[in-house]
C-alpha positions, 0 to 999 in steps of 0.5 A, a space after each residue: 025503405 027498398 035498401 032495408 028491403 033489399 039488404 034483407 033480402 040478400 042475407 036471407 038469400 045469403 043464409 038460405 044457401 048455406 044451409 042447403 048447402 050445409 044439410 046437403 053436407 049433413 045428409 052425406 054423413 051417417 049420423 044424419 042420414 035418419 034424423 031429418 029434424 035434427 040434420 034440418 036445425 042442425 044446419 039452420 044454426 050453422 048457417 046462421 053462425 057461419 052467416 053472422 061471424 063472416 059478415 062480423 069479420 067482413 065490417 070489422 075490417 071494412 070499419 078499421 080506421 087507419 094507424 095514427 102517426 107521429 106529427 111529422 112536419 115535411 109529411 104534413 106539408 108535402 102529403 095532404 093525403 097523410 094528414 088524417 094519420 097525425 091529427 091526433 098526434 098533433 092534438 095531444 103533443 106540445 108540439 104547437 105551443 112556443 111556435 111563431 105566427 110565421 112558423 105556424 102559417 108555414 106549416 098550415 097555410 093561411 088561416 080560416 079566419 083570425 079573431 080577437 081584438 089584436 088579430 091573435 087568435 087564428 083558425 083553421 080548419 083540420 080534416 080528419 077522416 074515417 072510413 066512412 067519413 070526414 071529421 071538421 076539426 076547428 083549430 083555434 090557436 091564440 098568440 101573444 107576442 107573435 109566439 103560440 102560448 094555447 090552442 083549443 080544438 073541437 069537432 065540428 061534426 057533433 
């Protein structure tokens, strides 16, 4: 509740100064200099665009996720700081299926956990990030014959 209270506080503060400064600007001009309530509106509605438009432009950018890459396998092993960018990639390409158990561990570690009744089926756990937060992606990938023939994925967060 004092967050609310503050956050508001701040933009009636924010938006009270533009408009004295925007009458103070009004009154010099000609046009205004008689009619008080409309140089008075007049400048309330500026204030009030001029507010909402800087703070839309200002959360836009601030929420921008960053651009997916194309999976590339060295950048995934040797920058974890990358990963995030080729997620999706990785997810919708085929680039997985006819790789080998021993292929796959080399590019993504030791599994989180392996399932089913021949040991086939590994898990990990991917990390997909936004700006404002991180995305668990469980990655189920299912062998036979030690070569990868599907794989399934979902969020975690959801």
């Amino acid at each position: 509740m004092k967050n609310i209270f503050l956050n508001i506080s701040i933009s009636l503060i924010s938006i009270t100064i533009l408009f004295i400064v925007i009458r103070f600007i009004l009154n010099k001009t000609n046009y205004f200099k008689g009619r008080r309530l409309v140089r008075n509106v007049f400048s309330c509605f500026i204030a009030l665009v001029l507010y909402f438009s800087c703070s839309i432009l200002f959360f836009n950018n601030l929420t921008k996720t960053p651009k997916d890459s194309k999976f590339n396998e060295s950048i995934w092993k040797d920058n974890i700081s990358e990963r995030h960018k080729m997620i999706n990639d990785l997810l919708a390409s085929d680039y997985l299926i006819g790789k080998t158990e021993n292929k796959i561990k080399e590019v993504f570690g030791e599994p989180k956990k392996i399932l089913g009744s021949d040991n086939n089926i590994l898990v990990y756990d991917l990390i997909d990030r936004s700006w404002s937060e991180f995305k668990i992606i469980e990655l189920k990938l299912y062998f036979k014959n030690n070569t990868l023939i599907k794989y399934e994925h979902y969020n975690q967060n959801k």
